[in-house]
C-alpha positions, 0 to 999 in steps of 0.5 A: 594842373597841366605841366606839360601838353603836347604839341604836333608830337613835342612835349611843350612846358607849360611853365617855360611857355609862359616864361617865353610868352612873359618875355615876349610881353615884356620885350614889347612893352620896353620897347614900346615904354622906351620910344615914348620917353625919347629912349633908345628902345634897340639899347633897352631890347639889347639890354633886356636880352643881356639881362634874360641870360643873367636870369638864367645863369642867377637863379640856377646858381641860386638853386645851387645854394639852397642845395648844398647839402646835396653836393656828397652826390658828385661823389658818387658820380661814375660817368659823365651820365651820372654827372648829368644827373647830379647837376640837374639835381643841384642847379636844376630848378630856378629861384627868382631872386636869383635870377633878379640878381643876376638879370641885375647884374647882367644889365649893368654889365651891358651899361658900362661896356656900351656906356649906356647914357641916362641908364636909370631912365632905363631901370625905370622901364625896367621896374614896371617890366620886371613884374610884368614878366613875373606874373607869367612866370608865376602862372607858369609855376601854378601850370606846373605844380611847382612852388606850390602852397600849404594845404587849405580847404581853399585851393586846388589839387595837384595830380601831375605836379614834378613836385611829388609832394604837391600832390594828392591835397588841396592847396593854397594857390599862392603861385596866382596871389603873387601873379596878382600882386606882381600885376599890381607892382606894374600898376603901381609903379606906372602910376609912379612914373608919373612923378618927376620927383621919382624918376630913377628910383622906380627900380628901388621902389619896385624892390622894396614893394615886392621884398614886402609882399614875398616875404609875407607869400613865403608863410603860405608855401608848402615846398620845403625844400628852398632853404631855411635859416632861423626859421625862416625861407631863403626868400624871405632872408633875402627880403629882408636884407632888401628892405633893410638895404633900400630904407638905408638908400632912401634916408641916406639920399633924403638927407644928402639931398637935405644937406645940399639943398640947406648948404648957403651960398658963397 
């Protein structure tokens, strides 16, 4: 595809250009999503930047774990060139549930140190805002030639990929299946938002969606260097964990809510 093009004499990714177009869109639409339900849209943009730079921190660190076993190299470092090298190697790439995480983490960081009224309010925004910006993310991915898919007669073949195994064979385009899926996400949670009853578990509904849909994704990649365990790919670990962790939520809140609602008065 086209990983790269050149632009009044510098080279421009084609994948952070649509990471950057993603968090154009995104920024726009919070703001815009924010002044409509009587927000503060200058804290949800605040709080949007903090949660870029905790994307960028999480899904490098991420990256790093799936990588360990590539951490004898920093043995064989002799300069600070060669430690460059090695540590791009290691925390070069991104992961996306790293970064979650981390823009996860980044924002509620942000809440509490400005004591962030109404924060699911917010989170709510956030839950349509997230595959808005991953759909970017993810066409940038299939630009690029990275995360790509197992061979299959349908598909598409990469000659420029940075992925050396990528190329050469005609591929799944799994990275546009889950671009779609992600605008779907979108769709579906603001059509959620619509319910009194949901506002302030958009975010867990939109976890619980996506977990189900990458972890059916991951069957038809075909880059093998993400990390495996028992078969199955870091993501798809993860996923599970997710959906296990937010049919715990659920049930747990449904039946406190029960309890409270069923206690008789004094």
């Amino acid at each position: 595809m086209i990983g790269s093009f050149d632009f009044f004499g510098r080279e421009i990714s084609s994948y952070m250009l649509c990471a950057f177009v993603g968090i154009m869109a995104t920024g726009v639409f919070a703001f815009i999503k924010a002044k409509k339900n009587n927000l503060n849209e200058v804290m949800m943009t605040f709080m949007l930047m903090s949660s870029v730079i905790g994307v960028l921190i999480g899904g490098h660190l991420l990256f790093a774990v799936t990588n360990l076993d590539k951490l004898w190299l920093f043995g064989k470092v002799r300069s600070f060139g060669d430690f460059i090298a090695v540590a791009s190697v290691i925390f070069g790439g991104q992961v996306f549930y790293g970064g979650l995480f981390g823009g996860i983490g980044a924002a509620l960081i942000f809440a509490k140190i400005i004591r962030l009224e109404n924060f699911s309010g917010y989170t709510d925004i956030m839950a349509a805002g997230v595959p808005l910006f991953h759909v970017f993310g993810r066409i940038g991915c299939f630009l690029g030639g990275c995360c790509y898919g197992v061979e299959s007669d349908f598909g598409f073949t990469f000659h420029n990929s940075l992925a050396y195994g990528a190329n050469g064979v005609n591929r799944f385009p799994v990275q546009l299946f889950e671009a779609g899926f992600c605008l779907l996400i979108t769709a579906f949670i603001l059509r959620l938002s619509r319910c009194e009853k949901l506002k302030g578990r958009l975010f867990y509904i939109y976890l619980f969606t996506y977990a189900i849909g990458r972890f059916i994704l991951e069957f038809f990649r075909g880059d093998n260097y993400r990390g495996f365990l028992l078969g199955l790919s870091t993501s798809q670990i993860i996923s599970v964990v997710i959906i296990m962790l937010i049919l715990f939520y659920f049930f747990f809140a449904k039946r406190k809510i029960g309890k409270r609602e069923n206690k008789p008065e004094i």
